[in-house]
C-alpha positions in Angstrom: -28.1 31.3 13.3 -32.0 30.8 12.9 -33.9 28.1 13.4 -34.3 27.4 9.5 -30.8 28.2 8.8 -29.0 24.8 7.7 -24.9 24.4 7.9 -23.4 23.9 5.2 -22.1 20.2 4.5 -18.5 19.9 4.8 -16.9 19.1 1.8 -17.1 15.4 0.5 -14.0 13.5 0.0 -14.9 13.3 -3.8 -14.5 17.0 -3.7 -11.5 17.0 -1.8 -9.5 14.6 -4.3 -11.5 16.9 -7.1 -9.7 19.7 -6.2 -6.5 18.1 -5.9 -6.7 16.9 -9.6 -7.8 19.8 -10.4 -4.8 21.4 -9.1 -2.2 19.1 -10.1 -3.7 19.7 -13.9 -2.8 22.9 -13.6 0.5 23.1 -12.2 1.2 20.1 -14.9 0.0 23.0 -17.4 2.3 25.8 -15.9 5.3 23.5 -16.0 5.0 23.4 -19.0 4.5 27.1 -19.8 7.5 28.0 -18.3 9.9 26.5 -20.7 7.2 28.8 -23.5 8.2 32.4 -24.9 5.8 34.4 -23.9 4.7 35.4 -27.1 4.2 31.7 -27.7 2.0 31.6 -24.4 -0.7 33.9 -25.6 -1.4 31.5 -28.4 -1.6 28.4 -26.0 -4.9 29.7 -24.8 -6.5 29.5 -27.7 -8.7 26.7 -28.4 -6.1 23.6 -30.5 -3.1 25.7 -29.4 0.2 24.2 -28.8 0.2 22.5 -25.0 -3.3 22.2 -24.8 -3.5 18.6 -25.5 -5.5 15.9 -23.4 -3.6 14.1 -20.7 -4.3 10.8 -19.8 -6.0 10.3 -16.6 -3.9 7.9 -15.5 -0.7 10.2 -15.9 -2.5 12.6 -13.4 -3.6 10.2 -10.7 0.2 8.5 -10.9 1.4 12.2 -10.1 -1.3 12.9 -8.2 -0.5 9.7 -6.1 3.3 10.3 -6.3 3.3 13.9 -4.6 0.9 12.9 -2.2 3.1 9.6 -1.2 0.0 7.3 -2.0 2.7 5.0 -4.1 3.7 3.1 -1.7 0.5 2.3 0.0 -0.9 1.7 -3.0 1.7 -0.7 -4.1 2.0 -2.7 -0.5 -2.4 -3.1 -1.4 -1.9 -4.3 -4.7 0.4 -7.0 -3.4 -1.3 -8.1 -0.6 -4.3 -8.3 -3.1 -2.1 -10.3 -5.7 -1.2 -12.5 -3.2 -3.0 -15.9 -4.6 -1.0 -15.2 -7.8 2.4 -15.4 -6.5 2.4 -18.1 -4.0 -0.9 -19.9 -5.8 -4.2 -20.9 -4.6 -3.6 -23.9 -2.2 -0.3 -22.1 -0.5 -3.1 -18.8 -0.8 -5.6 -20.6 1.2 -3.3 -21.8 4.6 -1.2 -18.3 4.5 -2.0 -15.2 4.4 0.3 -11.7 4.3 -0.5 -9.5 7.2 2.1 -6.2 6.5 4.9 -5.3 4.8 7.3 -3.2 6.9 10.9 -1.8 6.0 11.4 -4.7 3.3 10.5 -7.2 5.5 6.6 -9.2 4.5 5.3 -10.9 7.2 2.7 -13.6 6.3 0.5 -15.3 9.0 -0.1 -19.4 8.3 -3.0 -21.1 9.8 -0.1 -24.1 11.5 3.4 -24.0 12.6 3.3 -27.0 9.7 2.9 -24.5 7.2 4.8 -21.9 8.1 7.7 -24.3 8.5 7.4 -25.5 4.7 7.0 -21.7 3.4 10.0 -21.2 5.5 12.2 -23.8 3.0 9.8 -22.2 0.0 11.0 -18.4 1.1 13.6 -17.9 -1.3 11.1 -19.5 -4.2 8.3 -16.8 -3.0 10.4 -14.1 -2.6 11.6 -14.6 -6.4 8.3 -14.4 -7.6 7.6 -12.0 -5.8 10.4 -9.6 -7.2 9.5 -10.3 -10.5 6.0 -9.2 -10.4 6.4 -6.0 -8.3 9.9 -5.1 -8.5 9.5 -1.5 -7.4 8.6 -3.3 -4.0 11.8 -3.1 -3.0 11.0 -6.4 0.0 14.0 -7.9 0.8 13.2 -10.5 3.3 9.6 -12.7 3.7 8.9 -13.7 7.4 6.2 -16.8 8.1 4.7 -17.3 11.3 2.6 -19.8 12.8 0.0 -19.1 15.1 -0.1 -17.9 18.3 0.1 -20.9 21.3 -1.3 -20.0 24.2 0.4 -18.8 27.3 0.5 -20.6 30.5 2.0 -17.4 32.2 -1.0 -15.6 33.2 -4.3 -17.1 35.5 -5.3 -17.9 38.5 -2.7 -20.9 39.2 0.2 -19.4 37.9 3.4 -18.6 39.7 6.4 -16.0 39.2 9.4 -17.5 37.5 9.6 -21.1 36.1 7.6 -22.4 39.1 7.3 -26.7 38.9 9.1 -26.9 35.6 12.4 -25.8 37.5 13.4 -29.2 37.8 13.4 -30.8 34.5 16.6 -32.0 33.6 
């Protein structure tokens, strides 16, 4: 390669997805080709030919995301995202949901006092929470407080239960 020779730019990612739609589009097409006589076919490349209708964009990103397993990502992100609407504002702003893992949404609160009262509001959240996203598929909604700090690590700590040993 000379000196004035310049590689060529890898591919962006909007040309990567690009691509993709590109090829869903026309596998959509082929599908439904098949089902076509062929005699019918020739005429479906014309211009205003049977099958060669618009499709919705959204119709080919929801395929697009469904063979390429985006679905559930994208629905865990539009929860998290939704989150103020299904608990409200003032529960919204002393808790906030960290993941969502095998049915299970665990949400961090800012004091064990919170997390405690979302604790007897779980079954109240969780409600909500079905009803606006019930493709979700979350079975269970975990609160925790947050984290105390350890006493078993430092420079005056001892192995096993050390001075506390005698209590009680």
């Amino acid at each position: 390669m000379s000196s004035q020779e310049k590689p060529s730019p890898e591919p962006s990612l909007a040309v990567g997805l690009y691509e993709r739609l590109r090829k869903k589009a026309s596998s959509t097409w082929r599908r439904r080709t098949r089902a076509v006589e062929p005699e019918q076919l020739e005429g479906m490349q014309a211009p205003f030919g049977p099958g060669r209708d618009a499709q919705p964009l959204g119709d080919l990103l929801a395929g697009l995301s469904d063979d390429l397993g985006w679905t559930p990502f994208l629905l865990e992100s539009e929860i998290l995202s939704a989150w103020p609407e299904i608990v409200g504002a003032e529960v919204a702003a002393h808790a906030s949901p960290t993941s969502i893992n095998e049915g299970t949404m665990i949400v961090t609160c800012e004091s064990t006092a919170w997390a405690t009262q979302l604790r007897l509001m779980s079954s109240q959240i969780l409600t909500n929470l079905l009803q606006q996203f019930p493709a979700a598929q979350i079975s269970q909604v975990t609160f925790l407080g947050p984290n105390a700090p350890s006493w078993k690590r430092g420079p005056r700590s001892v192995p096993g239960r050390g001075p506390r040993d005698t209590y009680g």
